[in-house]
N, C-alpha and C positions, 0 to 999 in steps of 0.2 A: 440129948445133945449136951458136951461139956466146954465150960467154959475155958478149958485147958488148952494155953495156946504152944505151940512148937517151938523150941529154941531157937531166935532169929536166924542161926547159923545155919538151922535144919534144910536140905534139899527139897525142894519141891518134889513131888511125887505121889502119882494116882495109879496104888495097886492095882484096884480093878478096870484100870485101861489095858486092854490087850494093845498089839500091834498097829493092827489095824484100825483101831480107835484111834490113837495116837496118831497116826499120820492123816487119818481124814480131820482129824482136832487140827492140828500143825496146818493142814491146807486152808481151814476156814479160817483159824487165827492169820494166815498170811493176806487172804483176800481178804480179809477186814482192812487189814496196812491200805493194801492196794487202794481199795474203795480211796481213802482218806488221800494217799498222795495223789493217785492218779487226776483226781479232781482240783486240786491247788496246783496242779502241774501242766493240767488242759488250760484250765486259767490264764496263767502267767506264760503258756507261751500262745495264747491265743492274743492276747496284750501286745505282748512283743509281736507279732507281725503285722498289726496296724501300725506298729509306729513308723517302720519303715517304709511308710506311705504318707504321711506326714509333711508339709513342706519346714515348716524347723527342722524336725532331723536332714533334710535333704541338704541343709546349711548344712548342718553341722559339721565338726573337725574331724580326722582322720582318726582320733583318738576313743570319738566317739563312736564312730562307727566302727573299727576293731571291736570294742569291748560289746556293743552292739550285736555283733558278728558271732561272737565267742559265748554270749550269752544266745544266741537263739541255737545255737549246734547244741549248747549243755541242756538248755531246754527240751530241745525235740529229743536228746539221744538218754532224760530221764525218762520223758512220756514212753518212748519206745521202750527202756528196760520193766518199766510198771506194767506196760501192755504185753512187753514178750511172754510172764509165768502166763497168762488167759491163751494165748496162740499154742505156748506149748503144752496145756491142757488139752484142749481142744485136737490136738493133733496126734496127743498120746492115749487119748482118752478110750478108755475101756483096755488099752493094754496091761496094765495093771506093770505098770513102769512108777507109779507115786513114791515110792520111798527113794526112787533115784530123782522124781522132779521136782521134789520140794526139796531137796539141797540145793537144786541148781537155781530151782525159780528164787530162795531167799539168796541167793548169789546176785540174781537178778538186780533186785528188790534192791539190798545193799547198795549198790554198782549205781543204780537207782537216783538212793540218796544223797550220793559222792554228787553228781553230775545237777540234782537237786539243786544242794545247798551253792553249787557255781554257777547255776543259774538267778537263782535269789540272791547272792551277792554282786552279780552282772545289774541284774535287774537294778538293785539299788544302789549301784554307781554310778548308771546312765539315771535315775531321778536326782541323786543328791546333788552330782555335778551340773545340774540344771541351778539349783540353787544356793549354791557355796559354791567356794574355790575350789579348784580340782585336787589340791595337797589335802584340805578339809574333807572331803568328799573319800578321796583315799583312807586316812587316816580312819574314818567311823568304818568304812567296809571291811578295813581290815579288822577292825575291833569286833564289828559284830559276826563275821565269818569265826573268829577265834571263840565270840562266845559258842556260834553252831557246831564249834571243833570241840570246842568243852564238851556242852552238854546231848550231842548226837554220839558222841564217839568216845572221849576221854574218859567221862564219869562212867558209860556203861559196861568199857573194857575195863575199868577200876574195880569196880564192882562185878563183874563177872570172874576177874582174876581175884580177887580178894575172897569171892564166897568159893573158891575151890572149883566152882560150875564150869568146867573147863571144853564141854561141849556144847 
């Protein structure tokens, strides 16, 4: 073994991966994501539909209950796109259709995150605005959705444009 490392700029790449290595590699590396979101995403919208059972929120203002609202659709419609690559396995399965489902399932997956991170910023508008003003309350969500804008999205199209890796 040499201690010779590759020039940072160097492409990733595993000659002796055939095709078919590579896409059943690519499937596992996705259902690992999965595992990780789908769990923090069962979570927090299992959360949210106790609340609206609750007699505070049954007080609560119309404002809340929008965001409320808006947060348990973003919720349910990530759980749904993390659980759809498993349904479309399952249904395509043994047709040997993988190299066309794992474009779509990491579409998914993506599409996923979007509805994610709207969920987790719902989620902590309807906490914070319990305990600060609603302007305060505002003001960190939007702060902290920009940082999940940063660092989910902006730095990895940064760096995926930046190292050339354009697929």
């Amino acid at each position: 073994m040499t201690d010779e490392q590759p020039p940072p700029n160097a492409r990733y790449h595993r000659p002796e991966e055939d095709a078919g290595e590579r896409l059943d590699r690519q499937w596992i590396e996705l259902l690992q994501e999965l595992r990780l979101a789908q769990t923090g995403t069962q979570v927090l919208f299992a959360f949210l539909l106790g609340i609206a059972f609750t007699e505070v929120f049954q007080r609560a203002d119309a404002f809340t209950h929008d965001v409320y609202a808006a947060t348990l659709v973003a919720s349910a419609l990530a759980a749904g796109l993390f659980l759809a690559p498993v349904s479309f396995h399952r249904i395509t399965f043994q047709k040997k259709v993988r190299d066309r489902m794992i474009p779509i399932a990491g579409h998914m997956t993506s599409a996923g995150l979007v509805f994610l991170v709207l969920a987790i910023s719902g989620g902590l508008l309807l906490a914070i605005d319990v305990v600060l003003n609603r302007t305060t309350a505002i003001i960190i969500v939007t702060v902290v959705l920009a940082w999940f804008i940063t660092f989910w999205y902006v730095l990895p199209t940064w760096i995926r444009r930046s190292s050339g890796a354009g697929e």
